[in-house]
Each structure stands twice: as structure tokens, then as C-alpha cells.
KOLNUDREN-735253 format. One record per residue (C-alpha): chain; x, y, z; residue in one letter. Coordinates in steps of 0.05 Angstrom, whole numbers, plus 5000, padded with zeros to 4 digits. Example, Ala and Ser with C-alpha at 12.3 -4.5 7.8 and 13.67 -1.06 7.14 Angstrom:
% residues 2
chaine/east/north/up/residu
A/5246/4910/5156/A $
A/5273/4979/5143/S $
***
This chain:
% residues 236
chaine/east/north/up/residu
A/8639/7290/7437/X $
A/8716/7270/7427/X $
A/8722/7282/7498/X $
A/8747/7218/7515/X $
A/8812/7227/7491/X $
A/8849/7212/7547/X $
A/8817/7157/7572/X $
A/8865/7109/7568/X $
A/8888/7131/7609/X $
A/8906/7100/7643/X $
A/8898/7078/7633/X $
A/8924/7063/7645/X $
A/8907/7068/7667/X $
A/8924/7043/7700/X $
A/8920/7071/7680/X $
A/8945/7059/7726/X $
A/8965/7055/7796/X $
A/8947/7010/7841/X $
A/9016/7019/7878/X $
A/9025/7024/7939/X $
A/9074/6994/7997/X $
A/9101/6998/8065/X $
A/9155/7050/8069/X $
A/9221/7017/8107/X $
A/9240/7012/8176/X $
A/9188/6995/8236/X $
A/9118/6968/8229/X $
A/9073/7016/8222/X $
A/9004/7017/8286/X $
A/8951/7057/8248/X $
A/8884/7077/8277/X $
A/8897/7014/8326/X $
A/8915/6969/8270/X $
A/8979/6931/8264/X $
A/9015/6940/8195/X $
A/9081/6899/8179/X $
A/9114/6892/8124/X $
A/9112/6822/8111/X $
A/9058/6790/8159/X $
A/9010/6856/8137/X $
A/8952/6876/8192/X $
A/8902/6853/8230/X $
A/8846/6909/8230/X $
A/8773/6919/8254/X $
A/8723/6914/8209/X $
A/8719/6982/8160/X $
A/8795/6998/8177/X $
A/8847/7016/8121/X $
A/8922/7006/8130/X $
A/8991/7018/8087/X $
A/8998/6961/8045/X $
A/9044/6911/8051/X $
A/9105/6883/8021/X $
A/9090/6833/7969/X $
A/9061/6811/7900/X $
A/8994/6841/7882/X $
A/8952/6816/7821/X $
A/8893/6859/7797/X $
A/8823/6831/7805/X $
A/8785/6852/7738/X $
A/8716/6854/7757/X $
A/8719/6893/7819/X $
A/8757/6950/7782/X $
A/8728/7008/7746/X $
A/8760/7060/7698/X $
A/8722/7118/7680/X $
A/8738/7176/7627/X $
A/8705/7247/7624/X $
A/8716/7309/7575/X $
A/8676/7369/7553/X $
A/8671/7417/7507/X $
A/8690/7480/7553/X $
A/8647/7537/7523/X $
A/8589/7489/7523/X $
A/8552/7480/7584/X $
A/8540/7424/7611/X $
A/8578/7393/7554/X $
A/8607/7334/7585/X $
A/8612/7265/7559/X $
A/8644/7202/7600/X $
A/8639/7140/7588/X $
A/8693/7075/7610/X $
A/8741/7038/7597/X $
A/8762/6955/7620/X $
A/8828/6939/7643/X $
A/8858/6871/7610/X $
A/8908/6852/7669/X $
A/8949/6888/7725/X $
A/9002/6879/7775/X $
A/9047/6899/7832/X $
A/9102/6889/7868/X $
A/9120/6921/7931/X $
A/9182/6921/7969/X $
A/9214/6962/8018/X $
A/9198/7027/7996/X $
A/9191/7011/7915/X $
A/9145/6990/7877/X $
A/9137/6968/7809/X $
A/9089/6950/7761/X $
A/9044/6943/7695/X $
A/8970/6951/7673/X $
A/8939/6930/7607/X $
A/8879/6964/7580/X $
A/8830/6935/7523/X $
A/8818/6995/7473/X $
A/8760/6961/7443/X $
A/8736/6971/7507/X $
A/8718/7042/7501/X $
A/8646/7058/7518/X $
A/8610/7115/7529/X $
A/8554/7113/7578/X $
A/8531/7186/7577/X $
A/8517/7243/7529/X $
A/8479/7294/7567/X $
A/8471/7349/7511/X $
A/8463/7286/7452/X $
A/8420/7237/7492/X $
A/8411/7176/7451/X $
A/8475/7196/7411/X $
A/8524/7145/7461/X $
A/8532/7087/7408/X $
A/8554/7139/7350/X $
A/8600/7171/7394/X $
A/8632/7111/7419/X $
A/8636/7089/7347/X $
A/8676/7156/7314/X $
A/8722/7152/7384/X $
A/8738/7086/7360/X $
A/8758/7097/7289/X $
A/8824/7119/7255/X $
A/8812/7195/7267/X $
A/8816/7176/7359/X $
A/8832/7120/7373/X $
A/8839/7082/7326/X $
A/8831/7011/7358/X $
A/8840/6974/7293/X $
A/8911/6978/7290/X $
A/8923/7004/7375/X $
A/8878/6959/7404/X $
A/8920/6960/7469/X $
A/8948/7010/7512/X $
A/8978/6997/7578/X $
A/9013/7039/7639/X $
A/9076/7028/7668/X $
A/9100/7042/7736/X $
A/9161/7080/7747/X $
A/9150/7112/7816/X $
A/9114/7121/7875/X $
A/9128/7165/7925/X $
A/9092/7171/7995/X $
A/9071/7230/8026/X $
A/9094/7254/8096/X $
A/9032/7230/8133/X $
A/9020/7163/8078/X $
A/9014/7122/8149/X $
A/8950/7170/8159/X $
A/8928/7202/8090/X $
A/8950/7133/8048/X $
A/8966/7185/8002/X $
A/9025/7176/7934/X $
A/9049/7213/7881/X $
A/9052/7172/7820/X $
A/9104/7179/7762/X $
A/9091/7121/7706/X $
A/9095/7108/7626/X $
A/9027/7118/7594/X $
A/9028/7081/7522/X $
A/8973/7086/7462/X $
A/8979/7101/7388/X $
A/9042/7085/7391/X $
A/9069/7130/7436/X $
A/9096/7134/7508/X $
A/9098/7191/7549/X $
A/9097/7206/7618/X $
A/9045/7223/7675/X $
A/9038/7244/7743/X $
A/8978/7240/7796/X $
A/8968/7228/7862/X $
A/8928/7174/7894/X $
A/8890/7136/7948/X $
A/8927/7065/7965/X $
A/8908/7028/8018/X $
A/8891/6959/8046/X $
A/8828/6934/8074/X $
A/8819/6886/8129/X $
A/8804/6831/8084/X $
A/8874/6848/8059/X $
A/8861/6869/7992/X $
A/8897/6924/7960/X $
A/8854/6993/7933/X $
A/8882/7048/7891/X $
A/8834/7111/7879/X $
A/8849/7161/7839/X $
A/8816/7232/7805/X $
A/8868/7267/7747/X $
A/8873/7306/7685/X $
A/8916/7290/7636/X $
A/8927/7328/7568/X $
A/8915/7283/7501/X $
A/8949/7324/7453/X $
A/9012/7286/7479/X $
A/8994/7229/7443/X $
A/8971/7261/7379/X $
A/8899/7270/7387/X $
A/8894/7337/7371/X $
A/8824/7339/7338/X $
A/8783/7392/7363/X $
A/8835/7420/7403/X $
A/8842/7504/7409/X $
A/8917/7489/7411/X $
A/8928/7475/7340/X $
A/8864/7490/7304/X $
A/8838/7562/7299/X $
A/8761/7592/7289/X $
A/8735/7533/7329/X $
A/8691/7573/7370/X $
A/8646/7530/7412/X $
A/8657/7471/7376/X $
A/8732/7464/7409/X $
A/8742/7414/7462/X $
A/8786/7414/7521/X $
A/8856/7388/7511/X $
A/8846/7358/7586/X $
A/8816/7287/7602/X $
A/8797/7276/7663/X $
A/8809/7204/7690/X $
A/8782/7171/7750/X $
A/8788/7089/7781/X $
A/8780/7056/7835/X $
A/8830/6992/7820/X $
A/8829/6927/7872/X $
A/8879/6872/7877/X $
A/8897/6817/7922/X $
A/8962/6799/7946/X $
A/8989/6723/7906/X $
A/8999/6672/7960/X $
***
């Protein structure tokens, strides 16, 4: 039930992350599409390109954050729910990229409680309070961007590894992932991404095997899983 722990992830999330840029040097011809650094592409319809240079703002309602944890010795003892991001951006140049996400706590939902149908509101309620998250006095969290770093093939696979500054509770600690960052041939920027990240970090330890003993089935994974799919167009 407290499985959500984590799903601020990214908040960040982020969560989190919709970095992404156009490593230095020449532009970059991908599947047939022309990608420059300042002037961007000009793709066919449906293609994807490295993103670039420039000053990306998030677009809130074409975003999703979603948050999943389970009770491991449970089957099919998985609850998720999701989670609204409050602004976002990111700049990109010549091989860096910066950035910062805001996430509204109060937020939180939970859309699905397989083994507790009907059970989503109460949930969503004691995730809320002072024992979780406590959203009274944290009602914000927000993800910072300290690096992202393309893979060998990111003209190909569009693929980074993502360092940032997760903050909630009141505390900051760090996370890594990899994700999806690309631009479509309307020019918009997309950042996908599919992580665990371990909540004890930040003090939410309830129900956790790692500190509390004789919790048989009742204990619940230490691990969040996090997933988005972020969107942002480039400022003008």
C-alpha cells in the first residue's frame, strides 16, 4: 500500500529529465534527417532526431509521471498511481545541459489497487499524511539536473545517463537513470524514462525489511519504480 514512496520522484521527477542535446562538433544526418545544433532538423513525418541546442520549457499537460511499488512476498501486490509536475525546464548547449523540475505533492494519486479494489482514495489519503509524505508541511519536491551524459550510439539509440538532485522531505540526495531524449519532427523535445529508485534515502522507511524486523508479508519493497514520458518545446 505505501508503495508509492518514491514517486516523487522524480520526480522528479523529473523527476526528472527531460535533457537532452546535441553533442559538439558536426551536425549530426540521422535516419535521413538533418540535425544541427542551432537551426535543429527537418525530418519526415514519424522521425526522431538528437535534440538541439537551445532553451526548452516543459509543456504540463502533455506530460505524465507515474509511480509503482509492491509488496514483494505478495503477489500481484502492486499499487501505482501518479503524480503532476508544477513546471520544468532545459537548457542545452554544446554538450551540457542543465536544468530543473517542480513536482506538486498534493498531487499524489493513486489510480490502482489490484489486491484492495475500491481502497484507492484511503491509500492516497495515509500516503499523504505525516507518516509518507507528508504534504502538509513538503508540499513540493523538485529534481535538479546535474548531468547528462550520451551514450556511444545517442545519434542512433537517443540514449543518456542521467545524474541529478532529487529533493522531498527535506532532503536531497542523488539519482541516476538512463533515458529516451529525442526530438520529433514537429520539433518538440521527449524524455522517456523506466527506473527504480530506493525511498529509504529520504527517510521513508515504513514498512521497509531494512530496518523493521518480523514483517513477514506485510513488508514492502524499499524500491520505487518510476516511469514518464516528459514533452517540451523549445522558447522562441
Amino acid at each position: 500500500m505505501k508503495v508509492i514512496f518514491g514517486i516523487v520522484g522524480l520526480v522528479v521527477l523529473g523527476l526528472v529529465v527531460f535533457i537532452a542535446w546535441t553533442p559538439s562538433g558536426a551536425p549530426k544526418d540521422i535516419d535521413g534527417l538533418t540535425s544541427d545544433k542551432e537551426t535543429g532538423f527537418v525530418p519526415d513525418e514519424g522521425k526522431k532526431a538528437v535534440v538541439a541546442d537551445g532553451s526548452y520549457t516543459v509543456i504540463l499537460d502533455q506530460s505524465s509521471v507515474h509511480w509503482a511499488g509492491k509488496k514483494p512476498l505478495i503477489e500481484g501486490y502492486i499499487n501505482s498511481g501518479s503524480l503532476a509536475l508544477t513546471d520544468g525546464n532545459i537548457e542545452s548547449i554544446d554538450g551540457t545541459a542543465n536544468g530543473m523540475f517542480g513536482i506538486d505533492m498534493n498531487s499524489l494519486s493513486v489510480s490502482n489497487t489490484p489486491t484492495k479494489p475500491g481502497k484507492e482514495s484511503m491509500l492516497e489519503g495515509h500516503l499523504k499524511g505525516e507518516g509518507w509524505f507528508d504534504v502538509e508541511n513538503y508540499p513540493n519536491a523538485s529534481f535538479e539536473i546535474v548531468k547528462a551524459t550520451p551514450s556511444e550510439n545517442v545519434a542512433t539509440d537517443f540514449t543518456y545517463e542521467i545524474q541529478g538532485e532529487l529533493t522531498m522531505k527535506g532532503q536531497t540526495h542523488e539519482i541516476v537513470f538512463p533515458a529516451t531524449v529525442y526530438q520529433d519532427e514537429s520539433g518538440k523535445l521527449h524524455a522517456l524514462a523506466d527506473f527504480e529508485f530506493d525511498r529509504t534515502k529520504w527517510g521513508i522507511t515504513a514498512g521497509s525489511g531494512s530496518f523493521f524486523d518480523d514483517l513477514a508479508d506485510n513488508a514492502i519493497s524499499d524500491m520505487v519504480a518510476l516511469s514518464f514520458d516528459l514533452v517540451a518545446e523549445k522558447q522562441q
